[in-house]
N, C-alpha and C positions, 0 to 999 in steps of 0.2 A: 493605275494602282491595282495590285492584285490582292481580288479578295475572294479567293475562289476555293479556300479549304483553310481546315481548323488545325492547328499541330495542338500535340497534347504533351504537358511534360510537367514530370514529378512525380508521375503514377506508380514507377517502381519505389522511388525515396519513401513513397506513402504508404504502400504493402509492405515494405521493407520496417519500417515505422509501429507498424502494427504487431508485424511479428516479431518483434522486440518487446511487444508491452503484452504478448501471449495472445493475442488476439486471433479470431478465426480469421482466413483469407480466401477459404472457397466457399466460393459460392455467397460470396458476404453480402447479406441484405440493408441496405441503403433506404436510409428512411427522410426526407427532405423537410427540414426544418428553417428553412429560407423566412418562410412567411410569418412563424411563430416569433422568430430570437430578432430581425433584422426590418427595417422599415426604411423604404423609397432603395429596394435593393437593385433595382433595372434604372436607378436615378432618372426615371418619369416623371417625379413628382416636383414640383416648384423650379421649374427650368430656368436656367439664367437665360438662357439663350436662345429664342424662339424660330420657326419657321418664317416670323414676318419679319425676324432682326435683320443688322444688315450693320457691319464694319470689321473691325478688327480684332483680336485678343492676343495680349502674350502674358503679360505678369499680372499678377493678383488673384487673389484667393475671394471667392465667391464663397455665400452660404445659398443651401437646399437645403429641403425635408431631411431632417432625419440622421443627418451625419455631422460631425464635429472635424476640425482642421488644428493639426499640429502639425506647424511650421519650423525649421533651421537652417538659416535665418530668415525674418519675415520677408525680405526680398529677394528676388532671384528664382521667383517658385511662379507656378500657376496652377490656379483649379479653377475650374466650373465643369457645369453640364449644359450641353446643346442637343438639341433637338437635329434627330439625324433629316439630313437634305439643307440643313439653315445654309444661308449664306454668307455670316460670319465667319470668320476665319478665326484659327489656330495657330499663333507663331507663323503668319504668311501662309498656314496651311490648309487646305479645306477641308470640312468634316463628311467622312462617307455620306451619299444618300439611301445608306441601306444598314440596316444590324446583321449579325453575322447568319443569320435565320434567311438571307435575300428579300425582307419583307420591308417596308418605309414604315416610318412611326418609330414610337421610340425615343428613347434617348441616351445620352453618354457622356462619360464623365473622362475630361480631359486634363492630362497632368503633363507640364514642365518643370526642371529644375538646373539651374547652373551654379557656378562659382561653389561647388562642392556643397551642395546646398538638398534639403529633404523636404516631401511632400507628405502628409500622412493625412485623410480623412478615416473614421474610426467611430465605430457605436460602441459605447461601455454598457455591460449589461451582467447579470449574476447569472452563469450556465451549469445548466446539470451536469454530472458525471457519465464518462461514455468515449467513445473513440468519434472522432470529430474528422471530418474533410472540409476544406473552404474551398472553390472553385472559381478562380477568376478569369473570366473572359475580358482577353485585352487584342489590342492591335496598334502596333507601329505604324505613325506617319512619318516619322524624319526621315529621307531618303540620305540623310550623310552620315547618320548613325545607328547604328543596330545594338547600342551599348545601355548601359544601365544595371542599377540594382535594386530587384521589387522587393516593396515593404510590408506586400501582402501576408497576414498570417493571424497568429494570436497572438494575445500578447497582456500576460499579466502586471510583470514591472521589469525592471530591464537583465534582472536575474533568470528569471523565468518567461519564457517566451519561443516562438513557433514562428518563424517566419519562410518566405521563399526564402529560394536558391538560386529561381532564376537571373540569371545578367547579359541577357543574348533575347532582343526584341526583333526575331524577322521584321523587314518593313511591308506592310501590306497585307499580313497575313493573319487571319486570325488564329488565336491562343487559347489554349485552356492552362492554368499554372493553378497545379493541387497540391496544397498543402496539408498536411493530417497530423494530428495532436491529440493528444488523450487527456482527459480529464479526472482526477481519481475523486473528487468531492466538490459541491457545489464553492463554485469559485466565481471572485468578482472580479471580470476580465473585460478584455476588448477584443471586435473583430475589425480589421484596418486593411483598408486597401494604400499605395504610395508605394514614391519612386525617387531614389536617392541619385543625384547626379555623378557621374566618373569622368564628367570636363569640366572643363574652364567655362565655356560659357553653355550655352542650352542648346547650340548646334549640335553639341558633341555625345549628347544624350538623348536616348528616345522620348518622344512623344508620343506618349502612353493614354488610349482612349480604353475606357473600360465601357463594356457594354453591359454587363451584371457581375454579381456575385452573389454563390450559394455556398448554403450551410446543409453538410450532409450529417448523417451519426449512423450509430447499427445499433442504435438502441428506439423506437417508435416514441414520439411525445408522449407524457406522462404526469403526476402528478408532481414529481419532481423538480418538472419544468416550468409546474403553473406556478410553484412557489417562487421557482427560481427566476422569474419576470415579474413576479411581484415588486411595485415601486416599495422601496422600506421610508415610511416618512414617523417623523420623529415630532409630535404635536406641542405646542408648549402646555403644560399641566398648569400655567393660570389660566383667566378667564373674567369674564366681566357677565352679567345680568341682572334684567331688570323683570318688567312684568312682561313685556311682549316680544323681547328681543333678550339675545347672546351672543357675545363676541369671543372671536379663538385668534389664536395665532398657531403658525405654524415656525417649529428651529428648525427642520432639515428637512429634505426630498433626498434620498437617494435611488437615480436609475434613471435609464437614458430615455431618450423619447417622452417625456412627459408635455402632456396637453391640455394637462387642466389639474388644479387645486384648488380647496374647499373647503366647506366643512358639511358633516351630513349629524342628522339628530334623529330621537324617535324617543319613545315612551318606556323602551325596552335598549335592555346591555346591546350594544355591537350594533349600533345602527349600520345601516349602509345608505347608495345611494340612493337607494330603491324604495328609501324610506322618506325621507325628504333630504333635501342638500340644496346648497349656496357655495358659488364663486363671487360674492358680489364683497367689494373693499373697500375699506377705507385707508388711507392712509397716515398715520402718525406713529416716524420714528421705525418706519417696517409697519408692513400690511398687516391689517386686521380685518379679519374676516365677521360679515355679519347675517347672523341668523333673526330670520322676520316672521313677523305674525305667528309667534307662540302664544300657547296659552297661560294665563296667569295663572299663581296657587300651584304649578304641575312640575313633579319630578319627570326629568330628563334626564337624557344620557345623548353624549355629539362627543364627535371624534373627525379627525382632520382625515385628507385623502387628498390622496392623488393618484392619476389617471394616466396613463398610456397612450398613445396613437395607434395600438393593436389593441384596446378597449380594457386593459387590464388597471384594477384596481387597488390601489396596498393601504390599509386604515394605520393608523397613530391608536394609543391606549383611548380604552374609553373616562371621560369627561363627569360625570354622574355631578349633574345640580339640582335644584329648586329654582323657577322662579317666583318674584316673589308676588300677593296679592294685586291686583291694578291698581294705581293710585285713582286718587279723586281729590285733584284740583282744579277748582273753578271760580270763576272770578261772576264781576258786575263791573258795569264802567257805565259811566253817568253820560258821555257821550258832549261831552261838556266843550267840544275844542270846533275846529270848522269840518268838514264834512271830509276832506283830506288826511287832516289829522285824526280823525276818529277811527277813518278806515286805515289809518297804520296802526293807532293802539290795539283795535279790536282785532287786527292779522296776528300782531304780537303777543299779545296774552292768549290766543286762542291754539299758537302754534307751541307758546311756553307749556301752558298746560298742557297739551297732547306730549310732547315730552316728559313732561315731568308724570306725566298717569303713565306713559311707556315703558319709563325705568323706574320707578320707584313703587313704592306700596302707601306713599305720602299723602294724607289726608287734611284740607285745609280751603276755605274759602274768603279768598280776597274779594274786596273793594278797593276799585280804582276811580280815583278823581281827577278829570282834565284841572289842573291848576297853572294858569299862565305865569305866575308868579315866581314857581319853581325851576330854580336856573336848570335842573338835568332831573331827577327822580327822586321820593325819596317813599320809606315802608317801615313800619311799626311793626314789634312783634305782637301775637294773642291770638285767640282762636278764628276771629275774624276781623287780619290785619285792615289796615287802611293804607292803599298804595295811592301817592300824589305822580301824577307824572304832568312834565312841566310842555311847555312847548318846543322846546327846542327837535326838531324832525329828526336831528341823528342819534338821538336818544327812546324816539318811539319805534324801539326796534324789539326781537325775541330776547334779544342779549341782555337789554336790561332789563328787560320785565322777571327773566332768571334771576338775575342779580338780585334786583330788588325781593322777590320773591325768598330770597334764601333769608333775607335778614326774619323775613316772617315767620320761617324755618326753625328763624334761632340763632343766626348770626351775627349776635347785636352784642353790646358793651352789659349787658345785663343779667341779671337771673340762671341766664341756661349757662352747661359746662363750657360756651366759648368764651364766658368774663370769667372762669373757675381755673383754677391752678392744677387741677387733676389730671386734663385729658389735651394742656397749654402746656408749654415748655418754662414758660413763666409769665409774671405780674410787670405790667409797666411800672409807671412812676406813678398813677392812678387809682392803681389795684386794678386792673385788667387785667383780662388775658392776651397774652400774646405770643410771637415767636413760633414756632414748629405744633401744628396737631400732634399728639402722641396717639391716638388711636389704631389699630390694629387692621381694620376694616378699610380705611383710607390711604392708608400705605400698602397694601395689599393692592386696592384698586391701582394705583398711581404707578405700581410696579409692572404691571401688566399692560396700561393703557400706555405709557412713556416708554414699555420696554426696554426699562433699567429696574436695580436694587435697588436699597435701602432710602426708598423714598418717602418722602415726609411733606403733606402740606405744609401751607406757610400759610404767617397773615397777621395782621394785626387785631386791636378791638371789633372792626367790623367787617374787615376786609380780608379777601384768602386768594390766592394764585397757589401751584397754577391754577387756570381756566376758570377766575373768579369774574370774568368780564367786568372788571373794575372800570367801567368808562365806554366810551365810544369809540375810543380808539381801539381797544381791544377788541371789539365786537366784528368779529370777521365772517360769521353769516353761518359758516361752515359747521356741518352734522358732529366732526371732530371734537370742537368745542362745546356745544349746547349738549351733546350726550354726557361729555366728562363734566360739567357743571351738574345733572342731575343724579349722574350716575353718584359721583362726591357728597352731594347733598343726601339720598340715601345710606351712603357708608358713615357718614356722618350720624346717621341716626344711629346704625347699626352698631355704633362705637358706644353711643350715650349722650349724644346730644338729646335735645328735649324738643322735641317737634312741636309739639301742641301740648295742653298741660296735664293731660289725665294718661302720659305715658311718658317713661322715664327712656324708651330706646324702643329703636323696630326691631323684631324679631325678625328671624333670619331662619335659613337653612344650614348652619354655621357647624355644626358635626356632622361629618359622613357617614352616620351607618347603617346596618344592614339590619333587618327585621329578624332574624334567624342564627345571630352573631351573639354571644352572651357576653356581657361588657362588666370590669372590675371599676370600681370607685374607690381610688387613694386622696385623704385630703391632702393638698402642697403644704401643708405646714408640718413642719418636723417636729414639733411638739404634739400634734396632732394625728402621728402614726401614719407620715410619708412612706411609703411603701413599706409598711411591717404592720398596717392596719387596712382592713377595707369596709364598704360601708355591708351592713351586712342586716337582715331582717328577718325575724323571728316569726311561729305561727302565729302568737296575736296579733302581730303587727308591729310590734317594736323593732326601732330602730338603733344601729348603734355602728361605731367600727371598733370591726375588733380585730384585738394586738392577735392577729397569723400571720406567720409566711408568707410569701405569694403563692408557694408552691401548692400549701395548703388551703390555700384560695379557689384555688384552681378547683378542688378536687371537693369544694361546697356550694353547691348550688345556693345556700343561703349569704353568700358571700356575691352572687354571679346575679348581673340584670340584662335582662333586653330591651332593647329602645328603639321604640316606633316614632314616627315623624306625621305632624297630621299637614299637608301643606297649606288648606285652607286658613289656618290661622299661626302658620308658622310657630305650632309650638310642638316640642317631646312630650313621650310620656316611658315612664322608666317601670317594667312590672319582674317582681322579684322570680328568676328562674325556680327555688324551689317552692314560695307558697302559690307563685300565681296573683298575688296580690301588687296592688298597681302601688307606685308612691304620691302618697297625696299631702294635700295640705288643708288643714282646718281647726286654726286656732294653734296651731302646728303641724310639722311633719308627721308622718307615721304611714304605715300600708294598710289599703283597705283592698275588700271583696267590690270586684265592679266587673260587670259581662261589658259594660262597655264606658269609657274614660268620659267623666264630666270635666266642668269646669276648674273643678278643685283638684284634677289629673293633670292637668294642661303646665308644663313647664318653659319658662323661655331660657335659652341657654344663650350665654354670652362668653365669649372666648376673653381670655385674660391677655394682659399685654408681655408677661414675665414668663421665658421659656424657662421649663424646670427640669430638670437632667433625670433619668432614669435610664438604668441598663445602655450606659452607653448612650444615649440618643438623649434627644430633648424635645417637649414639646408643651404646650402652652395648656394650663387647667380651665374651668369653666364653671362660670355661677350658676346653679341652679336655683333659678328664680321665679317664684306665684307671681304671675301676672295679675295685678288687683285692679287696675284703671287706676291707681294712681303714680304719684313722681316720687315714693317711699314705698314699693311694692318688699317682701318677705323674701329669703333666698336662704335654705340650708345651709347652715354652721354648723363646724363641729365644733361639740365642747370638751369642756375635762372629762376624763375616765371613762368614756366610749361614748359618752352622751349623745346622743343630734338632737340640735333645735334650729331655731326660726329666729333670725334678726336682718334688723332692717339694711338693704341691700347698700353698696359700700364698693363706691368704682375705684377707690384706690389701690394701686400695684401691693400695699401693704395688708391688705383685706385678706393674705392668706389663708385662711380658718371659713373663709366661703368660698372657695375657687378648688376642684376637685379634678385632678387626672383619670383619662378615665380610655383606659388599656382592655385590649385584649387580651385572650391565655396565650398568645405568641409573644406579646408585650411582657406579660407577666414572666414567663422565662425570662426574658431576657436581662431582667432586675435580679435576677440570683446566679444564673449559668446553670442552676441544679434542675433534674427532673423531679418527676411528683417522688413522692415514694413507694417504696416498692416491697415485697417480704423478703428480696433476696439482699435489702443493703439492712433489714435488723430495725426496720424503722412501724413495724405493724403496730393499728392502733387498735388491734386484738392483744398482742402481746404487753403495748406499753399504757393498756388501757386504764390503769392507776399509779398515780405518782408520777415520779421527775425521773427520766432518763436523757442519757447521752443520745445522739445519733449513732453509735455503734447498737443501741440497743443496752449499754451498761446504766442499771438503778443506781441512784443517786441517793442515799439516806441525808436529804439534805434541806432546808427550807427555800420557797423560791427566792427570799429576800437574800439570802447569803448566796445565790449563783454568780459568777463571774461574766461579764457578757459574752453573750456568745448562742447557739440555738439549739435550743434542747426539745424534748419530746415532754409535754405536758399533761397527764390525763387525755394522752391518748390524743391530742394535738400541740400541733407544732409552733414553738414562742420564739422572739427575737429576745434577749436580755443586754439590753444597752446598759 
């Protein structure tokens, strides 16, 4: 077999190429981007076929490092890579013991194809703009045919695309076949090496061994290129946390060669790897990815990633949480059973609790009793339940000590909102609760961790699935389950169930905002001055919402608040942009003078369960509620004629007159279409600074009670007249 020189062809087609797309041709500087854009390009990497193999090969497509295989049809084709000298064979043929350099080592990728049949391996990747050469070195072994058509080239979708030309494989000899293509914008394409058959069967067509391929340009790597290898990954925007741990998922990875995905976190926007990160999963319904040993009380920010095999990096949006305080659940157990059974109780309550302090904020001390008598488990609610657990061994597990656990929580036939109609789908024949949680928090969770919508706990007077380990059959041991039982159990609080009895719900991290953001307050009740009122605070400290525009909202800082988030006790605090005065409560609402927010600053916000429409969009209001230590704590209401006062809190969807929208000025646009005003549309509150005018600026000799509805200019501000 001769392999004693290289022919080269396509080099005119290629300058030819160029100077069509105006391209320079002398002296053209060639910058080698092989190693950037393309991975295992000399196919050395993950060889099928070793120096120490030994039989035969004809049909079937092999995987290696770094390239992909599109076949037509699956049969009738061949790929792999052998290691040059091996003593496997090729379709009866032998593989050189040399690469076209005359040096050993190495390796090569070899293709058949018959019955009109194609081979394509191919890296897809996103390339910058620029004039492009691919350079394939190949060589024919079939001595009865010198025939074929190479599929070497670019190739974006089958409109657009760069392939060879060549179809004449000297046997023996080595080749260089250059293909050149231009780029005019970062484009998501492929670079493919393959060989289409022109026989019948695979005699009749070369066998095609590639030794490398190269990526040339005339433009030097650049920044345009780091972007354009960037993997683009698409994070999913729910999410799950507790006190020490965070779970992410990821919806999409696009880009080739990826080697790893994750998620990475930090204290600050835009984490990256370098901050901290996890590849470590669980699986339920699609990976979930888990973040460990965080701190409790601590705003974060995690965002998903994925990695390259040329080490390159692409992040998803960033994630911005809380988790929440550490729980403090702890038990006692009398010890009361034989020495075997003890030491499975005390494994189990001891691993329950370490879960349950890891994702919740949950505060509660049981008592456990060996009772032989007890056919499986059983638990009281109150601040310091009393759990029986019975003898039987498949029930002295973590699973039901959770279970049991929850009823102490609050998941009993009694007192708290799981026997209540409120936050239950309905009342048995009993007067319990039963049927679907409605809660907000637990469907949330349940959408995220089952990775579906519109999900809804279930459950009866005492009992809830999913992941209620209602029994021992349930009890499958597994992190999946005993996480979604605690993590449930905390949303639960979150929602309004009644943990323990000097707290009516757990506070949360439940609005996202920003310290430097100025926030409107619209009450949801339309009698109430649903966007055409905000809440708005005066230099004494009176409060009130008053009937403005939004526009005109916008443009009062006595109408505009910022809210800070403290996370050590998971509460807001809301201080008015023009006095500087915080909102407080004492004996009622109103704003006070404070350098720094006490206890009577301290808000817990609870999201609502009823999306309320605005500007096109919708989105759900929130109680502003005094946290007092008890199960009737205080939550701003609006009353008649701009009033605000203080009544006792009220988890019903009908409770509108406590539950407040609370928009941005981007939000706030968006509720009218109109911008603020301005002098050039007639609306100055210089000019219309007494009396009733139109929005043209035309005086009105007219009483407000006789207006027509519609929005006029007021003493100099702006009214809705419904």
């Amino acid at each position: 077999m001769r392999t004693s020189r290289i022919v080269v062809l396509s080099l005119v087609a290629c300058l030819s190429a160029f100077i069509s797309a105006g391209a320079q041709t002398s002296e053209q500087e060639w910058h080698d981007l092989t190693d950037q854009y393309l991975v295992n390009a000399d196919f050395s990497k993950g060889v099928n076929y070793g120096l120490d193999d030994v039989g035969k090969v004809s049909m079937g497509i092999r995987t290696f490092d770094g390239w992909k295989a599109d076949v037509k049809p699956s049969t009738s084709v061949g790929g792999s890579t052998f290691a040059y000298g091996t003593a496997v064979t090729f379709n009866a043929t032998a593989i050189p013991a040399v690469g076209p350099d005359g040096q050993g080592g190495g390796a090569c990728l070899a293709l058949c194809a018959g019955l009109n049949a194609e081979v394509v391996f191919y890296q897809e990747m996103k390339m910058a703009p620029g004039n492009y050469k691919l350079v394939v070195t190949s060589m024919n072994l079939n001595e009865r045919s010198q025939n074929g058509d190479a599929l070497a080239g670019w190739w974006k979708n089958a409109d657009e695309n760069t392939l060879s030309t060549c179809s004449y494989f000297p046997t023996g000899e080595w080749m260089n076949d250059t293909i050149c293509f231009t780029i005019p914008e970062l484009t998501k394409s492929r670079v493919q090496v393959g060989l289409r058959a022109v026989g019948g069967t695979t005699r009749m067509t070369a066998y095609l061994i590639i030794d490398r391929v190269q990526l040339w340009r005339d433009i030097p790597f650049g920044p345009d290129d780091e972007e354009a290898l960037l993997p683009e990954v698409i994070g999913d925007t729910r999410f799950a946390r507790g006190a020490t741990m965070a779970f992410g998922r990821i919806k999409e990875v696009h880009g080739d060669n990826i080697v790893e995905s994750g998620y990475c976190w930090a204290t600050h926007p835009k984490p990256t790897i370098d901050d901290n990160h996890t590849t470590t999963k669980l699986e339920n319904n699609g990976t979930v990815y888990w973040l460990k040993n965080l701190q409790p009380a601590t705003i974060y920010y995690m965002r998903a990633y994925a990695k390259t095999a040329a080490g390159r990096v692409g992040y998803a949006d960033d994630i911005k949480f809380c988790t929440v305080p550490k729980g403090n659940v702890t038990y006692w157990y009398n010890n009361g059973g034989d020495e075997a059974a003890n030491k499975r109780v005390n494994d189990a309550a001891t691993r329950a609790c370490e879960i349950f302090n890891d994702l919740s904020s949950m505060v509660k001390h049981f008592n456990i009793g060996y009772s032989a008598g007890t056919p499986t488990a059983d638990c009281y609610y109150g601040d310091e339940p009393w759990m029986n657990m019975g003898a039987n061994s498949s029930y002295q597990r973590a699973g039901t000590i959770m279970h049991e656990m929850q009823h102490g929580f609050g998941v009993i036939p009694y007192t708290t909102q799981w026997n209540k109609n409120i936050l239950r789908e309905r009342l048995d024949g009993e007067g319990r609760g039963t049927g679907h949680w409605l809660g907000e928090r637990v469907s949330a969770f349940l959408d995220f961790w089952d990775n579906t919508t519109g999900s809804q706990l279930n459950g009866d007077y005492q009992h809830l699935w999913p992941y209620g380990i209602n029994g021992a059959s349930e009890d499958n041991g597994r992190n999946e389950l005993y996480f979604a039982n605690a993590m449930i159990g905390q949303a639960l609080g979150e929602d309004g169930l009644e943990h323990r009895s000097n707290t009516f719900a757990e506070p949360c991290y439940i609005f996202e905002q920003e310290d430097d953001v100025k926030y409107y307050l619209t009450n949801e009740a339309v009698d109430r001055g649903k966007l055409t009122s905000f809440l708005s605070a005066d230099e004494g400290g009176r409060l009130s919402w008053m009937n403005v525009a939004a526009d005109d909202a916008r443009n009062d800082d006595h109408a505009a608040w910022y809210i800070t988030f403290s996370p050590a006790k998971q509460y807001y605090q809301l201080r008015n942009a023009a006095t500087g005065q915080y909102l407080s409560f004492s004996g009622g609402f109103k704003t006070v003078v404070r350098d720094t927010p006490t206890a009577n600053e301290q808000l817990h916000l609870m999201k609502g369960r009823v999306k309320v429409a605005h500007g096109g969009k919708a989105q759900r209001g929130f109680w502003l509620v005094h946290p007092t230590g008890t199960m009737t704590p205080n939550c701003m209401q609006a009353n008649a004629n701009g009033a605000l006062g203080s009544a006792t809190f009220n988890l019903a969807n009908t409770s509108t007159r406590q539950r407040w929208l609370i928009l941005t000025a981007d939000e706030l646009q968006e509720t009218t279409g109109m911008e603020a005003p301005t002098m050039e549309q007639n609306i100055s509150k210089e000019i219309c600074i007494d009396g009733i005018y139109t929005l043209d600026g035309r005086r009105l000799n007219t009483e407000k009670a006789q207006l027509k509805p519609g929005l006029y200019i007021i003493n100099g501000r702006k009214w809705v007249v419904k």
